[in-house]
C-alpha positions as CSV (number, residue, x, y, z in Angstrom):
1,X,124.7,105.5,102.6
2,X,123.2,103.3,104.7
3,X,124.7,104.4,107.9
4,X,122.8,108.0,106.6
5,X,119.7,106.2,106.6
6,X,119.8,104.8,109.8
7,X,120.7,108.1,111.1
8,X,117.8,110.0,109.8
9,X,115.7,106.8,111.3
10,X,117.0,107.4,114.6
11,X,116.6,111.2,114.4
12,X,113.1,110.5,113.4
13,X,112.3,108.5,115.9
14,X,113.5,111.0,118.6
15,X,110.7,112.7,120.7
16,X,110.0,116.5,119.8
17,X,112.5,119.3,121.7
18,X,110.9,119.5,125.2
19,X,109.2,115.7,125.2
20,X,113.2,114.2,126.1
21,X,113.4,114.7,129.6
22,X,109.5,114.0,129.7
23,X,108.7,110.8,132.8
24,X,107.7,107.4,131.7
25,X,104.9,108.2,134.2
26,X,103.7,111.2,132.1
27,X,104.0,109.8,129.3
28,X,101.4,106.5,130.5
29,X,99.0,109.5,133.0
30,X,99.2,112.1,130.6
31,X,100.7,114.9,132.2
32,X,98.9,118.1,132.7
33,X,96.6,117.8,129.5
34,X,95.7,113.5,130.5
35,X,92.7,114.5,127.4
36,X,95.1,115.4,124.7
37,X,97.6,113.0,125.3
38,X,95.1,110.2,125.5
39,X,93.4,111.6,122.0
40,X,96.9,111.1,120.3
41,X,98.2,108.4,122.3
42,X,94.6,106.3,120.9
43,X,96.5,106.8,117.6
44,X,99.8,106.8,118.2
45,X,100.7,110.3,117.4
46,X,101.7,111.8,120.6
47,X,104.6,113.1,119.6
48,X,102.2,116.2,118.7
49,X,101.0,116.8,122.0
50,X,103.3,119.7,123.1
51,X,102.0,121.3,119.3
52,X,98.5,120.6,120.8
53,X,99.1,122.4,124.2
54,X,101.2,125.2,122.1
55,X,98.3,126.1,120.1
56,X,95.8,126.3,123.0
57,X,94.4,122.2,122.1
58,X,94.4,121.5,125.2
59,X,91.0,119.2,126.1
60,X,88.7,116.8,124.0
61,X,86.3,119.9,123.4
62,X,88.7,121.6,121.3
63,X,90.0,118.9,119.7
64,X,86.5,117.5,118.4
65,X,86.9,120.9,117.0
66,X,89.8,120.5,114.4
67,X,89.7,120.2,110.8
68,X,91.5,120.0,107.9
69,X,92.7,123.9,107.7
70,X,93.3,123.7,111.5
71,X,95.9,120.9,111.1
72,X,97.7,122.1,107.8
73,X,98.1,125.5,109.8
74,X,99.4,123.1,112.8
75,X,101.6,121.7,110.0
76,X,100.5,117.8,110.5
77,X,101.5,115.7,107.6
78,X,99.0,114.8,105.0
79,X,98.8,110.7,106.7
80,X,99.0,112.0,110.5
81,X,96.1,114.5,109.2
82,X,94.0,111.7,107.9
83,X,95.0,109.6,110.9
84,X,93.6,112.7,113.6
85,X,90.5,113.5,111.2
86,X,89.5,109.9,111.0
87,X,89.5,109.4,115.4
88,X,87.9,113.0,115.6
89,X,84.8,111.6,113.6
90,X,84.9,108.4,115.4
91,X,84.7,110.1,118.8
92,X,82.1,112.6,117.3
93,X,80.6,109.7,116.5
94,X,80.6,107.8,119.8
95,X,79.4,111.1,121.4
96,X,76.3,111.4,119.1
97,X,77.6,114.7,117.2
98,X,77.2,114.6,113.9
99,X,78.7,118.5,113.6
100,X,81.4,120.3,116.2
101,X,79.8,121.6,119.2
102,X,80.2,125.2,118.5
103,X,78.5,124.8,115.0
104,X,75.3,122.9,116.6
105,X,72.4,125.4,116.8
């Protein structure tokens, strides 16, 4: 049983399909979206980047966007959820938004 465990811990652990072959230097510069992957990377949940990019995330505008319906119909887990609202409001924050851009009037 134990040797199950550790398998699922490794398999966990693995980066998602198309992140495997990704550079140690893209990984560090961010690649083609530097925005997103910083944004996930401040939290350590860029494994969801190439979800981000998938779904048309692909700068700090749109993701100051998200909520809570945008990342259950992304599928994020309840605590990676929580972990993405809590920096979004942080950065809103920072930025002097109390509201999403596109629902300022």
């Amino acid at each position: 049983m134990a040797t199950a465990l550790t398998t699922q811990a490794q398999e966990d652990a693995k980066p998602p399909t198309g992140q495997a072959n990704a550079g140690a230097g893209e990984a560090t510069s961010g690649g083609e979206y530097p925005e997103v992957s910083t944004f996930l990377q401040s939290i350590a949940l860029d494994k969801y980047k190439d979800r981000f990019i998938e779904n048309g995330i692909e700068d700090e505008e749109t993701i100051l966007e998200l909520n809570d319906e945008h990342l259950d119909a992304l599928k994020v887990p309840l605590g990676h959820k929580l972990k993405i609202l809590k920096r979004i409001k942080l950065v809103r924050h920072d930025k002097g938004m109390s509201v999403p851009e596109s629902r300022q009037g």
